[in-house]
C-alpha positions in Angstrom: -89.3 21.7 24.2 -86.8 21.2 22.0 -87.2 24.0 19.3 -85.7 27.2 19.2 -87.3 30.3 18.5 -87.2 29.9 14.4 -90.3 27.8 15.2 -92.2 29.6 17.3 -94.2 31.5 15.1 -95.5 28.3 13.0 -95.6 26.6 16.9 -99.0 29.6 17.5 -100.3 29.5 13.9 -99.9 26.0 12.6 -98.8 23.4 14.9 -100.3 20.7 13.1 -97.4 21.4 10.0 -94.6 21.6 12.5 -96.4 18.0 14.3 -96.2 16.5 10.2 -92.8 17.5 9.5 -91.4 16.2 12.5 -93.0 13.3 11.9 -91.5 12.5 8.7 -88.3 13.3 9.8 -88.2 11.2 12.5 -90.2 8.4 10.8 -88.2 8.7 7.2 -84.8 9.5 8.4 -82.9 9.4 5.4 -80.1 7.1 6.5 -82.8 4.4 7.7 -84.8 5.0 3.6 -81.1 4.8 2.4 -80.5 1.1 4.2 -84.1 0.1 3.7 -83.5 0.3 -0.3 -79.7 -1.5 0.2 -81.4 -4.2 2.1 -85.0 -4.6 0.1 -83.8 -4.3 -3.7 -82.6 -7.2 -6.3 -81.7 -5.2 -9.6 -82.4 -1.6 -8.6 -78.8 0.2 -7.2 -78.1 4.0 -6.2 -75.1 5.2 -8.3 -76.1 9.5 -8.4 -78.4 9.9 -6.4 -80.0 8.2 -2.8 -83.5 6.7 -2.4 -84.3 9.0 0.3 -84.1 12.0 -2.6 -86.6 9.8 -4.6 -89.0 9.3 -1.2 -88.4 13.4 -0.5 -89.1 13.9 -4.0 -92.5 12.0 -4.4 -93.4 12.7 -1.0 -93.6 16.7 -2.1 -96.3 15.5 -4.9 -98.5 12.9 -2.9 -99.1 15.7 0.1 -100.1 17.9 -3.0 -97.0 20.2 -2.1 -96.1 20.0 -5.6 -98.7 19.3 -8.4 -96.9 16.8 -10.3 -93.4 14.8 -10.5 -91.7 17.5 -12.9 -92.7 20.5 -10.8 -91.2 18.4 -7.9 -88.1 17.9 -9.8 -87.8 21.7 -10.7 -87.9 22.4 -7.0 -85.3 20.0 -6.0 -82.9 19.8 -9.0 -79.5 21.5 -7.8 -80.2 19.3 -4.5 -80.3 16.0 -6.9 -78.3 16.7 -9.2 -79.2 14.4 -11.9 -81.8 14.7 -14.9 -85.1 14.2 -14.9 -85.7 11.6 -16.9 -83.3 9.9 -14.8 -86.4 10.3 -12.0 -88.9 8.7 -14.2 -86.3 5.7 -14.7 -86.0 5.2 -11.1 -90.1 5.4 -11.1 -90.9 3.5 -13.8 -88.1 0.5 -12.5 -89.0 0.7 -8.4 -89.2 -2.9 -7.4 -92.5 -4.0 -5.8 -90.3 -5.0 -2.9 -89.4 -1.7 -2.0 -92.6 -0.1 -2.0 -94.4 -2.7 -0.4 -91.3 -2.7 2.4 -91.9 1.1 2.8 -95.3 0.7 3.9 -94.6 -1.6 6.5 -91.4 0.2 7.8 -93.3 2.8 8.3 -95.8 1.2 10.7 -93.1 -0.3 12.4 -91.8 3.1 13.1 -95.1 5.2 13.6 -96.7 2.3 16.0 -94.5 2.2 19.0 -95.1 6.6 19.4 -99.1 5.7 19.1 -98.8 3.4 21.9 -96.3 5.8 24.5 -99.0 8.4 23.2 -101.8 5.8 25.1 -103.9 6.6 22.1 -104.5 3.0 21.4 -108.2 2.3 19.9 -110.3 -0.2 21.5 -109.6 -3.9 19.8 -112.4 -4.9 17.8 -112.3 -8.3 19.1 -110.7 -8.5 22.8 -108.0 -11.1 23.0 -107.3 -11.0 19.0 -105.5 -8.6 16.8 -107.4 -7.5 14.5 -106.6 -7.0 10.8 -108.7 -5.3 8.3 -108.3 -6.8 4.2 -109.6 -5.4 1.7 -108.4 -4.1 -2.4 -108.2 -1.1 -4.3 -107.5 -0.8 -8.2 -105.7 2.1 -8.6 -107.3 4.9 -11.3 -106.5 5.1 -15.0 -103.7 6.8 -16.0 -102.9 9.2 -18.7 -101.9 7.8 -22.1 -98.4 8.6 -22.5 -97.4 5.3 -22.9 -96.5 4.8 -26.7 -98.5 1.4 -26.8 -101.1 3.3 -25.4 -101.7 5.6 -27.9 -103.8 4.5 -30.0 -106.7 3.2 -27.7 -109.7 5.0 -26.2 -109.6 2.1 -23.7 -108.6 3.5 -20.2 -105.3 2.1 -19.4 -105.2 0.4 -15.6 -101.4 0.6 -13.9 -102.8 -1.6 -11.3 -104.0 -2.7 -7.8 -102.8 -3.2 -4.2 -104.3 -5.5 -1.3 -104.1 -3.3 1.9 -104.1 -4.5 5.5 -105.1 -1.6 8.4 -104.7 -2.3 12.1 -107.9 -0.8 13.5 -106.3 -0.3 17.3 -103.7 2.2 16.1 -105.5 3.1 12.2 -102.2 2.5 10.5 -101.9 0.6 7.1 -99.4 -2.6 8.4 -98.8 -3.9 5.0 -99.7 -4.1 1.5 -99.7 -6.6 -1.4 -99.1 -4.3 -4.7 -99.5 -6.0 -8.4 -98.7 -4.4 -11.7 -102.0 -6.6 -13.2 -104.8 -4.3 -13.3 -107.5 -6.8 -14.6 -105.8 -10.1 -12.0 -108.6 -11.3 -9.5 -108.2 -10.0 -6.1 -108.2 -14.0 -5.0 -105.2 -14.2 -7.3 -102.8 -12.7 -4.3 -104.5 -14.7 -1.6 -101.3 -16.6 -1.3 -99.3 -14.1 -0.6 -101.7 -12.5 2.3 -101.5 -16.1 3.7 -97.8 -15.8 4.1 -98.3 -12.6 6.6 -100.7 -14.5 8.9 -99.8 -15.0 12.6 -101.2 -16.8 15.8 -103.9 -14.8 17.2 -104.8 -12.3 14.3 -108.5 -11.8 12.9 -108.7 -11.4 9.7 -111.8 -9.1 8.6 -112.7 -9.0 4.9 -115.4 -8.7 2.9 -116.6 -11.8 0.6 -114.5 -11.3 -2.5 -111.6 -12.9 0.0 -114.2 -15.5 0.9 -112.7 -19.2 -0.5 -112.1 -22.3 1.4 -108.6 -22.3 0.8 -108.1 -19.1 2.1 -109.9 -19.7 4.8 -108.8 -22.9 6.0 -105.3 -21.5 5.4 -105.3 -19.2 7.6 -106.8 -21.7 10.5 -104.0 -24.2 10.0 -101.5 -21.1 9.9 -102.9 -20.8 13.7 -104.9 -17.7 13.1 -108.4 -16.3 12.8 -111.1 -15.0 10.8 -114.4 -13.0 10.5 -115.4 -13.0 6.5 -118.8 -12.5 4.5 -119.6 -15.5 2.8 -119.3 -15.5 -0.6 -122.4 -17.5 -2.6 -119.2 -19.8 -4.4 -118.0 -20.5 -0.9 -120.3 -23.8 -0.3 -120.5 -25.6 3.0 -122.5 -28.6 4.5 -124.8 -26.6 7.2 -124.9 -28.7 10.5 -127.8 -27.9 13.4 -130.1 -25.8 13.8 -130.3 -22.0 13.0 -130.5 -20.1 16.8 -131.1 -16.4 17.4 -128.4 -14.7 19.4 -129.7 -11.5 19.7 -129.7 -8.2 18.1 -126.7 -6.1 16.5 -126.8 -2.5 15.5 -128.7 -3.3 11.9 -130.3 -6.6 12.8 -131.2 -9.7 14.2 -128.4 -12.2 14.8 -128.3 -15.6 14.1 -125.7 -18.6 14.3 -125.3 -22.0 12.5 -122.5 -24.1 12.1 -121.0 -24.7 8.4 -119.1 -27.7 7.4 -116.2 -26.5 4.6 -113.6 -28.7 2.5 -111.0 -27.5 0.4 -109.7 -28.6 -2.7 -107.0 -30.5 -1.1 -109.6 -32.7 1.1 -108.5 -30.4 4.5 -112.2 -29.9 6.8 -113.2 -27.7 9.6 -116.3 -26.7 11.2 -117.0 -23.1 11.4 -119.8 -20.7 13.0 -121.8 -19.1 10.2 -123.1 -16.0 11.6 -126.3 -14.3 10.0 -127.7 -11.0 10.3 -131.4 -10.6 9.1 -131.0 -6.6 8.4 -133.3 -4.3 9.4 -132.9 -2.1 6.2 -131.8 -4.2 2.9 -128.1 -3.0 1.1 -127.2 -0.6 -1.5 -127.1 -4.1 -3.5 -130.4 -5.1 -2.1 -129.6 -8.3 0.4 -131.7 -8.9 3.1 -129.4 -11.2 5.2 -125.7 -11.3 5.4 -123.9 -14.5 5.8 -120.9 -14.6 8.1 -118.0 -17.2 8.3 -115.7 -17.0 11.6 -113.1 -20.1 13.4 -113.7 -18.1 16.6 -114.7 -19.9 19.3 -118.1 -19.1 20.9 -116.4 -19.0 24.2 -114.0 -16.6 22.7 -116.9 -13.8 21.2 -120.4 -14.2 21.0 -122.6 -13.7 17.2 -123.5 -10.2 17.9 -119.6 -9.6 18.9 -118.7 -11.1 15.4 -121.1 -9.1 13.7 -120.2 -5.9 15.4 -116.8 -6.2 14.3 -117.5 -7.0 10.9 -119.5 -4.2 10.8 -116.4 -1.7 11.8 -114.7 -3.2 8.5 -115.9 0.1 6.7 -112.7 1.8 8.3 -110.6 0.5 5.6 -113.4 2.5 3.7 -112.4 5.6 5.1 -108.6 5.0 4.2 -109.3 4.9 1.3 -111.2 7.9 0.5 -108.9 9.8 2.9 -105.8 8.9 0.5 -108.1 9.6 -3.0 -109.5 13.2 -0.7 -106.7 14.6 1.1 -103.4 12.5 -0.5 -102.2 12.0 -4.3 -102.2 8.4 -4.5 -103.3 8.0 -8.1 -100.8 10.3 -10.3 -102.3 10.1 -13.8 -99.5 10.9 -15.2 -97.7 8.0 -13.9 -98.2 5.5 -16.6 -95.9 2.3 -15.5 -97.2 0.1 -13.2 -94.3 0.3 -10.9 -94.2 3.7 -11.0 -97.7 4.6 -10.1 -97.6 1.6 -7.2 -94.6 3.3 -5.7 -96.8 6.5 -5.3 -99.6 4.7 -3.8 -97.3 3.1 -1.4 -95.7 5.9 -0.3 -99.7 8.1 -0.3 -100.1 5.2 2.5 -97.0 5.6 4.6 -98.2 9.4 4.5 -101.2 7.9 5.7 -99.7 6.6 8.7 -97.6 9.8 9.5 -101.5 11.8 9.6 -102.3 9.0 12.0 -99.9 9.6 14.0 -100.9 13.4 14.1 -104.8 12.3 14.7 -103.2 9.4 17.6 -101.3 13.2 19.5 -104.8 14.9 19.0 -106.8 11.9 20.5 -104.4 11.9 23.4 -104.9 15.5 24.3 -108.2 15.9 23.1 -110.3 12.7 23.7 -111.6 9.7 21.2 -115.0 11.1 21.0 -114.1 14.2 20.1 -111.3 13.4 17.6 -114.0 11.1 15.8 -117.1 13.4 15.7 -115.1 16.5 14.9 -111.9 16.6 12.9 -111.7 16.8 9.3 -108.8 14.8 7.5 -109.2 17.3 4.6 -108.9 20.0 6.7 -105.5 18.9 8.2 -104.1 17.9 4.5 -105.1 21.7 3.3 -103.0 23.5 6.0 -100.2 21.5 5.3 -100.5 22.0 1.7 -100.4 25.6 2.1 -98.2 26.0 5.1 -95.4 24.1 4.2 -93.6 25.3 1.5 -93.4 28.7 3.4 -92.5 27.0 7.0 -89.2 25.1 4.9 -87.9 28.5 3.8 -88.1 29.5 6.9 -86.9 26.7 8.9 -84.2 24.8 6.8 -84.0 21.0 6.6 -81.3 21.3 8.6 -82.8 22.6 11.9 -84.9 19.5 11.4 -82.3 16.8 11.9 -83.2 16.4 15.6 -86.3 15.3 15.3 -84.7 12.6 14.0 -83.0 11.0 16.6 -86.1 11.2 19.3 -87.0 8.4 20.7 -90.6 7.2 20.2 -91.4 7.8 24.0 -89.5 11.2 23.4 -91.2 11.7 20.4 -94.7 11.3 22.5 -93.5 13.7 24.7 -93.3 16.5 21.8 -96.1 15.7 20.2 -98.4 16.0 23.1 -97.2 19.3 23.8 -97.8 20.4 20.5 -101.4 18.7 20.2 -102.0 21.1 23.1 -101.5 23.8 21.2 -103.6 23.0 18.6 -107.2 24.8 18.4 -109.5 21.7 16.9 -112.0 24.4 15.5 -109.8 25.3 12.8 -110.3 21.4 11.5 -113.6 20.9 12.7 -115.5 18.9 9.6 -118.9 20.2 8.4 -121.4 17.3 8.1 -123.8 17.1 5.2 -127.7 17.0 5.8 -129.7 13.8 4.9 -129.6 12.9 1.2 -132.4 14.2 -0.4 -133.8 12.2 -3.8 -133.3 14.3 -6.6 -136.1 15.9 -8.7 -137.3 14.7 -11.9 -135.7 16.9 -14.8 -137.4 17.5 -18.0 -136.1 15.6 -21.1 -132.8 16.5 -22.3 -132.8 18.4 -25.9 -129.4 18.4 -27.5 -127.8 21.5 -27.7 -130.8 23.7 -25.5 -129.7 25.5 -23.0 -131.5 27.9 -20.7 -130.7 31.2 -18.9 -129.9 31.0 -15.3 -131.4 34.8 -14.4 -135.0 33.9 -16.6 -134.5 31.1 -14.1 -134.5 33.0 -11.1 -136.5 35.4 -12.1 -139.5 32.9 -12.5 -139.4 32.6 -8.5 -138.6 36.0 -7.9 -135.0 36.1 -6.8 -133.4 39.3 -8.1 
């Protein structure tokens, strides 16, 4: 291996922090964050101080190293050497660009060391590449804002469209907007522009308009989307059962659609008569797909769309375990840039799960580790490890290859006892008692309480 012995004693108690800050050295080299910026921004410029500060700076506060931008600053401000309102400047002017750029540099970099790990998922679709859509309005914020002020009304920095590749669970790109209140449909255009031959596109039915979908047919490419009850069609045939999927009866139709600009296509419409109804209460769900029946059968189509609630679980991973929604980041820009950079975090922990899952197996990695877990030992480890190890006994991680970087990580993932990550499931729901009627300002004592049933 290729650390000395100033690691050793963080290689037997916390691998898993050595594993993430290798990682992110390797994956957010500073020289390759410095020509990222130089390459992606229009007005923004470095005159004092390099965007890889900026990315090391917010980094600290998004892995909940640092509870907020200012304590982050305090940490790091002989190393930057500038003010800090000059940091909330930079924040509060990042171009979109940029933080939308990060997010799929990142992939770029973390996918090619998930593949030499051969910890690969299964594709959800054999023969397609699979690409999970769905949106995310970031939290309300603080108001700091002068304009802001004066309202009780909770002020919205914004929202992002995020697309997750399901074989290698890494967030591939992202479509950020400073509008709060626009309509997810609103930045359909833009997801258009990212579609390629051979992809599947797997949303749920907010994304669900003819043009969309027709759009991404003539751009050569494919989808599997709940229909929306806006999203009409000329049915054709007759309904026919095609068997059974893990919550239901499967059923296929074909659906006649016409966009506004007079462009047709026949499509399969794929319904699932559910055995148990949705939170919302639908006994059916309606599915639209421009895959060919030769290519996946119904119950195929409606397994896949079923695995679309792992976009789900990125998302309450990066509200759990990561900072992505800094209330005290008020401008749009600002708070997007954090979410951004929460995600490429995201995909650095994928990586670390991707090392596991090659040592360790799938089925294990799924039933047994805790994201939360991971995120708390390297909130607490890694303040300590950096005094111990300075930045620069890091720099070689750096220039690994990502079939070098494999290497290192799977001896490291060795190393790593699962049972100190193992998540603790919950027992069934259970509905909650009726409570007597509220009295305002009653109260009760706790011990009376107890007492009445005879704990002492």
């Amino acid at each position: 291996m290729l650390l000395d012995k100033r690691f050793q004693p963080f290689l037997n108690a916390a691998p898993i922090c050595v594993m993430a800050r290798g990682i992110a050295e390797n994956i957010f080299n500073p020289d390759r964050l410095n020509a990222l910026f130089e390459r992606t921004a229009q007005r923004q410029y470095t005159r004092d101080w390099p965007f890889a500060a900026l990315v090391d700076l917010m980094g600290q506060v998004v892995l909940g190293i640092q509870p907020s931008v200012h304590a982050a600053y305090r940490a790091m401000a002989q190393q930057l050497g500038v003010s800090d309102q000059a940091v909330y400047d930079k924040l509060q002017h990042m171009e979109l660009a940029i933080s939308a750029e990060l997010v799929r540099d990142s992939a770029g970099q973390c996918q090619p060391i998930i593949e030499h790990l051969h910890a690969t998922l299964p594709p959800l679709l054999p023969g397609f590449r699979a690409k999970i859509l769905d949106g995310n309005h970031l939290a309300a914020t603080e108001h700091r804002i002068e304009e802001l002020r004066t309202t009780w009304a909770a002020p919205l920095p914004g929202q992002v469209l995020v697309v997750l590749d399901p074989e290698v669970m890494l967030a591939t790109d992202v479509v950020p907007c400073e509008d709060g209140h626009a309509q997810e449909r609103s930045l359909l255009d833009e997801v258009l522009a990212k579609v390629a031959a051979r992809d599947v596109w797997i949303a749920d039915r907010n994304f669900c308009t003819r043009q969309f979908l027709l759009g991404i047919a003539r751009r050569l490419g494919f989808f599997v989307i709940r229909q929306h009850g806006n999203c009409h069609g000329t049915l054709l045939g007759r309904c026919k059962r095609r068997g059974r999927c893990a919550t239901g009866t499967v059923y296929e139709q074909k659906l006649r659609l016409t966009d506004e600009a007079g462009h047709t296509r026949v499509v399969r419409r794929i319904t699932v008569r559910l055995d148990q109804p949705t939170r919302d209460g639908d006994e059916e769900l309606h599915l639209l797909s421009n895959i060919p029946a030769g290519k996946a059968s119904a119950v195929a189509l409606a397994e896949a769309y079923r695995k679309r609630w792992t976009i789900e679980g990125l998302f309450l991973e990066l509200t759990e375990t990561l900072a992505c929604e800094i209330k005290t980041l008020g401008y749009p820009k600002a708070a997007l840039f954090a979410f951004c950079l929460a995600l490429t975090a995201y995909n650095a922990v994928s990586v670390i799960k991707a090392s596991l899952r090659s040592v360790h197996g799938v089925e294990k990695m799924e039933k047994e580790l805790s994201g939360y877990y991971l995120a708390l030992e390297i909130e607490q480890m890694y303040p300590g490890m950096m005094v111990a190890i300075p930045a620069k006994h890091w720099v070689c991680w750096g220039q690994l290859s990502p079939q070098e970087m494999a290497e290192v990580l799977k001896e490291l993932a060795q190393r790593v006892d699962l049972a100190k990550y193992k998540k603790t499931p919950r027992g069934p729901k259970k509905k909650p008692p009726k409570r007597t009627a509220y009295k305002n300002g009653s109260h009760l004592s706790t011990a009376k309480v107890l007492a009445g049933r005879g704990v002492t």
